[in-house]
KOLGUMI-18041 format. One record per residue (C-alpha): residue in one letter; x, y, z. Coordinates in steps of 0.1 Angstrom, whole numbers. Example, Ala and Ser with C-alpha at 12.3 -4.5 7.8 and 13.67 -1.06 7.14 Angstrom:
2
["a",[123,-45,78]]
["s",[137,-11,71]]
END
This chain:
376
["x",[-175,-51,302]]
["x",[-199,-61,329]]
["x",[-224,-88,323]]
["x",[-251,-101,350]]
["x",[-266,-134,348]]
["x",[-296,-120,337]]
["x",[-282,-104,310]]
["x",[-268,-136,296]]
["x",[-304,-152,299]]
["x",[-319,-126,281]]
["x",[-296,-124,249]]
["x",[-296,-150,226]]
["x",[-270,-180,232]]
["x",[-239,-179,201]]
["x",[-257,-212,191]]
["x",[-286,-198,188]]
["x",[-276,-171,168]]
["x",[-257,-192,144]]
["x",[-286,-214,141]]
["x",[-311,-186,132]]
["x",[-289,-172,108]]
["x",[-285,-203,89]]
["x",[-324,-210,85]]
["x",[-325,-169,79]]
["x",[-306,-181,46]]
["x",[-339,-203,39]]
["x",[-315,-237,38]]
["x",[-290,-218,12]]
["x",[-252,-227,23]]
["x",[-236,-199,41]]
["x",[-204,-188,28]]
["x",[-177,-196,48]]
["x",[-147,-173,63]]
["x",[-124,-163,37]]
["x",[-83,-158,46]]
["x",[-66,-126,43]]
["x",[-60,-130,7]]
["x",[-101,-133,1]]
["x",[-99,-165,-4]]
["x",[-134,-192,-2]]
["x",[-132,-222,10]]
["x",[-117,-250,-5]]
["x",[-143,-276,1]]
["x",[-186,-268,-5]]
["x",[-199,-264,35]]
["x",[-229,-288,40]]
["x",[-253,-269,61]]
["x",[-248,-286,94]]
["x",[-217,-307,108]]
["x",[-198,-320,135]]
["x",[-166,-319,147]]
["x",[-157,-350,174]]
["x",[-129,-344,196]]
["x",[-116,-354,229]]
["x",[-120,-338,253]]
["x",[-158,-322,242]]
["x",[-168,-350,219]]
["x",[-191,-344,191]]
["x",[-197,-301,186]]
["x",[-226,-296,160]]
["x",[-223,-262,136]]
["x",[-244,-249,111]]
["x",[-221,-227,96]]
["x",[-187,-226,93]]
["x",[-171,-201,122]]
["x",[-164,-166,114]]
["x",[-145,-152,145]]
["x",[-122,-174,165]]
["x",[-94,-176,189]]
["x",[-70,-205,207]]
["x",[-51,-199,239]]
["x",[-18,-213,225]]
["x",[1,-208,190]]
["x",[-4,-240,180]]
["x",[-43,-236,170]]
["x",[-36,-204,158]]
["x",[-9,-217,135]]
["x",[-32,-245,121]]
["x",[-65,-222,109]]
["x",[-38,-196,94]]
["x",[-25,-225,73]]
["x",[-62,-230,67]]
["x",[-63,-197,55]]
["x",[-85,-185,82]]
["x",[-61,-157,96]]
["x",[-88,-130,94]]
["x",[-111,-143,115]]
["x",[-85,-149,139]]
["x",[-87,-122,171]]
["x",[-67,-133,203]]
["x",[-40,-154,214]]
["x",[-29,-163,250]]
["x",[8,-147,247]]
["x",[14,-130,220]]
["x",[52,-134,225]]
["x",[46,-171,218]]
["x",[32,-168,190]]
["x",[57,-175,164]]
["x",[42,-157,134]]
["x",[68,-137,124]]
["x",[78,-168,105]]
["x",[51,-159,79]]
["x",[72,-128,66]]
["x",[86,-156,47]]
["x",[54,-163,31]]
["x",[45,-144,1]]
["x",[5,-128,9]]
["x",[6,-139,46]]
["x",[6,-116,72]]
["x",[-6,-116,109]]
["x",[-5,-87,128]]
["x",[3,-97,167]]
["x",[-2,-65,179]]
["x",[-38,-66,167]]
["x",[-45,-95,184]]
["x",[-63,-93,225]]
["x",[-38,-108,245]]
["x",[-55,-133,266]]
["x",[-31,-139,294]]
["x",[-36,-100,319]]
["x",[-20,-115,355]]
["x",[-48,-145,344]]
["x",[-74,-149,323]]
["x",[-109,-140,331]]
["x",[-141,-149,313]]
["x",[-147,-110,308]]
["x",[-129,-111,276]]
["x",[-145,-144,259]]
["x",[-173,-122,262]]
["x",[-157,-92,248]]
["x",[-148,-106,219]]
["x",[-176,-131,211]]
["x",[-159,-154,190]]
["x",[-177,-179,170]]
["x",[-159,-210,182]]
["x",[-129,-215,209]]
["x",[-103,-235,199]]
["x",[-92,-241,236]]
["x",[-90,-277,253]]
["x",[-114,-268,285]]
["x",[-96,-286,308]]
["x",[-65,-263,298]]
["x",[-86,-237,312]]
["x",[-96,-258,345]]
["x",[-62,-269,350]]
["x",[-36,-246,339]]
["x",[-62,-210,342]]
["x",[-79,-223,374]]
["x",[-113,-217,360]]
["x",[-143,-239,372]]
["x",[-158,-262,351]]
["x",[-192,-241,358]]
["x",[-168,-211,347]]
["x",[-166,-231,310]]
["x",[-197,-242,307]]
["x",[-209,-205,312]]
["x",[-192,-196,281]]
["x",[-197,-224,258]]
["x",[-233,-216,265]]
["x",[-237,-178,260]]
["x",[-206,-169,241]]
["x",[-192,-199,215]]
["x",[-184,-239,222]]
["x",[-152,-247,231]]
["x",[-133,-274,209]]
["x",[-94,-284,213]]
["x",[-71,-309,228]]
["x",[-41,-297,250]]
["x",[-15,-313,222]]
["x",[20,-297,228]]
["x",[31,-319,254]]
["x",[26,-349,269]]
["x",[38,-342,306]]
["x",[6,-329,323]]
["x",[-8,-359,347]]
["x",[-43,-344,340]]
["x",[-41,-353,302]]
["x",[-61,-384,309]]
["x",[-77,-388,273]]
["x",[-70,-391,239]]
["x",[-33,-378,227]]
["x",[-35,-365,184]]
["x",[-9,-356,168]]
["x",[-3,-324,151]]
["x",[-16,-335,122]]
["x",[-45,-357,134]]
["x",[-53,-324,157]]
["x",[-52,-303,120]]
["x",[-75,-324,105]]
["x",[-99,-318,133]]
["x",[-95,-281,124]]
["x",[-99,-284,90]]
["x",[-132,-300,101]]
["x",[-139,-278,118]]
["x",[-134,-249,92]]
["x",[-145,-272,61]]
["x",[-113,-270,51]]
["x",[-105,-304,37]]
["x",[-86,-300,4]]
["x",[-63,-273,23]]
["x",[-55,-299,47]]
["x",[-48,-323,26]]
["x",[-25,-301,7]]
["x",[-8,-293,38]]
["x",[-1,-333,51]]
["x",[13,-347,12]]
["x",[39,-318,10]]
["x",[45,-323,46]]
["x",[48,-364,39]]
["x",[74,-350,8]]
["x",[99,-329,25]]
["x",[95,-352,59]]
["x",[105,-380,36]]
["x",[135,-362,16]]
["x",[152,-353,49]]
["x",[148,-384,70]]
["x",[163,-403,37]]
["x",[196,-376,41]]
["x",[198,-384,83]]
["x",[227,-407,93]]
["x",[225,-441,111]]
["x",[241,-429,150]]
["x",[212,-406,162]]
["x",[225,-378,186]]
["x",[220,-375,222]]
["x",[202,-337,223]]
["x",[193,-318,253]]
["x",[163,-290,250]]
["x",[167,-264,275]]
["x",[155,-229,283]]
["x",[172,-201,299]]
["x",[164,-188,333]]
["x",[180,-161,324]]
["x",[194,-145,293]]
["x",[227,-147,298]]
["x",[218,-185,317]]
["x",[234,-199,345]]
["x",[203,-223,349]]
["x",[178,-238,326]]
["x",[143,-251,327]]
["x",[144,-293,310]]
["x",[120,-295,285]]
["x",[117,-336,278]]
["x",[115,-353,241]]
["x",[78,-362,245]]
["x",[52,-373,223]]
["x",[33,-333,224]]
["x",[35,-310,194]]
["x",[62,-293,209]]
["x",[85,-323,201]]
["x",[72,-334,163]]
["x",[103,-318,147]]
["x",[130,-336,171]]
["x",[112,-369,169]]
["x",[113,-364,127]]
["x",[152,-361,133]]
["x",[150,-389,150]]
["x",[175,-376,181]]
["x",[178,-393,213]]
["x",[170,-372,246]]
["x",[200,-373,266]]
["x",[178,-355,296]]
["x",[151,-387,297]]
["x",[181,-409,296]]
["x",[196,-392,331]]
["x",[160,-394,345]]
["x",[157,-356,349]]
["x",[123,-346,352]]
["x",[105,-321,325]]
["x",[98,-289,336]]
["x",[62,-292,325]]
["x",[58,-318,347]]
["x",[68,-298,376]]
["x",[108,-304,371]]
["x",[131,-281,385]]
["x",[158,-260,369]]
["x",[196,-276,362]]
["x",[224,-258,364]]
["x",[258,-262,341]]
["x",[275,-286,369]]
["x",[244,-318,363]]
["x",[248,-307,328]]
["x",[283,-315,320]]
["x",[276,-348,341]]
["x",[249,-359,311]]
["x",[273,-344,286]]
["x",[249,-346,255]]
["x",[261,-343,220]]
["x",[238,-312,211]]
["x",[221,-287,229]]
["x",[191,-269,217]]
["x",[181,-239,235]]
["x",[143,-228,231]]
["x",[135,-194,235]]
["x",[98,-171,226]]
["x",[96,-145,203]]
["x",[118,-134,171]]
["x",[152,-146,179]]
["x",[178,-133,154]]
["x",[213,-156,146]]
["x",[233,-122,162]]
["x",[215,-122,193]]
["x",[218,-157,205]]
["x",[254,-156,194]]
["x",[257,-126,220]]
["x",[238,-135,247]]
["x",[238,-176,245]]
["x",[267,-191,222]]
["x",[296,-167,236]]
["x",[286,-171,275]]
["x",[285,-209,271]]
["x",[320,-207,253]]
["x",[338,-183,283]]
["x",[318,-200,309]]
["x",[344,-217,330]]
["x",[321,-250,337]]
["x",[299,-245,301]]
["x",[329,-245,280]]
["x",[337,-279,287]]
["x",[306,-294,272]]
["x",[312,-314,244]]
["x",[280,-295,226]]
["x",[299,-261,232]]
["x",[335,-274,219]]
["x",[318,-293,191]]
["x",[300,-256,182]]
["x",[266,-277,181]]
["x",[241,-253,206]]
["x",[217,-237,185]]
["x",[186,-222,187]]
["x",[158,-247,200]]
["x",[130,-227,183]]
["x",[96,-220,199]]
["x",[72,-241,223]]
["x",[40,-240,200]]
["x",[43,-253,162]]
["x",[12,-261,139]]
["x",[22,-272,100]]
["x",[38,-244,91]]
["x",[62,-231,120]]
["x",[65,-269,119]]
["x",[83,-268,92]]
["x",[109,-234,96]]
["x",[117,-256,129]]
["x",[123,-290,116]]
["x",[145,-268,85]]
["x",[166,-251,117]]
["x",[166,-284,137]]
["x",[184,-305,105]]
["x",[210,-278,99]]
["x",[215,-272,135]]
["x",[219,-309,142]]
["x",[233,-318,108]]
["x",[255,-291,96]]
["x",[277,-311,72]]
["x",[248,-325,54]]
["x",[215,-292,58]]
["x",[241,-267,57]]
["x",[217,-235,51]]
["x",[199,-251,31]]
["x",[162,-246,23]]
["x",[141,-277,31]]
["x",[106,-264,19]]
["x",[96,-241,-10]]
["x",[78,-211,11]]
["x",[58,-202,-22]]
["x",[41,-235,-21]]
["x",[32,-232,15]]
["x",[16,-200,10]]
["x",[-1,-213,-20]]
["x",[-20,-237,-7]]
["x",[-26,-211,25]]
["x",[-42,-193,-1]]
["x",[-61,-216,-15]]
["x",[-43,-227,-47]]
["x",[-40,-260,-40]]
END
């Protein structure tokens, strides 16, 4: 799809359009999006709002967005726990999106495959305006700085397409992130403002608060010394340091309250432009535990295969402590909102904590899809 400048002058702005439709409704609220269960919102939508934060500031709506899309699986994660998977229609890499989780759920389901896959050798403003999304869940300067698009390049968009609101919150490494830090769930609540979804929200954080509380009660007093680490290769022979930070990415490992062997040797994440390590500076660090991230739908059988029996007949791996104690699990996925939050910090505790988690079921997936449902 081709647009000219002139084009874009001549058609009504997404503002504009959201606007007009709301005083088309003669000051009536307009109904919000539903989920894929059909579900309204949980809290009445006054007829104009804002939503405040960093980097944007203050974004004014008049309705509540119909048609969105983040860049990372974090955002997307948050407004399906909102129950605001229907509206949802792109993703940056769909492989890193971990919603297969939701199988779990009973009544949610998001199709990947029917989701536009943002990230084509880049990512070009051509498909913002493809799929003319409501609202962009999308830190901008993620775009400037990680997408090398202009700032002229964003502010085209948030003009004639949709605004742009987000906050890069997975990790805390990039030397650009100059501004406010949230955590996930003071970033969810900004979504659920964003989406007038208050009650869900808070349905979400006290069961969060619950489990979070149960399982740090059951942890024991000597905190383990972890390293997170992903593969070069599949089988590795190198790996890519990924730090205990303050981002997203890390919520579950700071609620197990571990102790990151990598930022104790001074080895810098790979986010931050770190390089890889291989198994000889690895055994020299020696951590207790190993957790070993990977994208996608990772089964038990195949990182047994292709991870856990190379490190054990690896002639330098093998004499990890991690790899005789049998404590290198999986490590999960890079981009978590509440709920893949919460299947990680499950597999974290039993990975970390066998004796005490076992297999054991830390959250009650009926609830969680209950209040993603809007039973709350």
């Amino acid at each position: 799809m081709t647009n000219t400048n002139t084009d874009r002058l001549e058609a009504p702005t997404r503002r504009s359009y959201v606007k007009y439709s709301s005083a088309v409704i003669g000051g009536g609220l307009l109904a919000g999006c539903t989920s894929d269960t059909g579900a309204e919102p949980t809290t009445p939508v006054e007829e104009t709002y804002s939503v405040d934060m960093e980097p944007v500031g203050p974004v004014e709506f008049d309705a509540v967005p119909e048609t969105w899309f983040p860049y990372t699986g974090d955002y997307a994660d948050m407004g399906v726990a909102l129950g605001q998977g229907g509206g949802l229609s792109a993703i940056g890499v769909r492989a890193r999106f971990g919603s297969h989780l939701y199988e779990e759920l009973p009544g949610v389901f998001v199709d990947k495959d029917d989701l536009t896959e943002l990230w084509q050798d880049g990512t070009g403003k051509e498909v913002f305006y493809e799929l003319d999304a409501d609202v962009h869940i999308i830190d901008p300067n993620f775009m400037v700085n990680r997408l090398q698009w202009s700032q002229d390049d964003v502010d085209e968009i948030d003009e004639y397409v949709g605004p742009f609101v987000g906050n890069t919150t997975y990790t805390d490494a990039y030397d650009w992130h100059d501004y406010a830090e949230y955590t996930m769930y003071e970033a969810f609540e900004k979504i659920a403002q964003l989406f007038q979804e208050h009650e869900r929200f808070e349905a979400f954080e006290q069961y969060h608060d619950e489990i979070l509380e149960d399982v740090q009660a059951r942890l024991p007093d000597e905190s383990p010394t972890l390293a997170i680490l992903y593969p070069e290769n599949v089988p590795p022979e190198s790996f890519y340091p990924y730090l205990v930070g303050s981002g997203t990415q890390s919520k579950h490992w700071n609620d197990l309250h571990v102790e990151d062997a990598l930022a104790r040797n001074d080895v810098v994440d790979t986010q931050a432009g770190g390089g890889t390590i291989d198994y000889e500076t690895l055994l020299e660090i020696d951590p207790d535990a190993i957790a070993i991230r990977l994208q996608g739908e990772i089964t038990q059988e195949y990182f047994d295969q292709e991870i856990g029996s190379h490190l054990q007949n690896h002639t330098i791996a093998s004499e990890l402590t991690a790899v005789q104690d049998e404590c290198v699990f999986y490590g999960g996925v890079t981009y978590q909102g509440p709920i893949i939050h919460l299947f990680q910090l499950e597999r974290a505790s039993q990975g970390l904590y066998p004796d005490e988690f076992g297999d054991e079921r830390l959250f009650d997936r009926q609830r969680v899809a209950d209040i993603i449902n809007g039973e709350v």
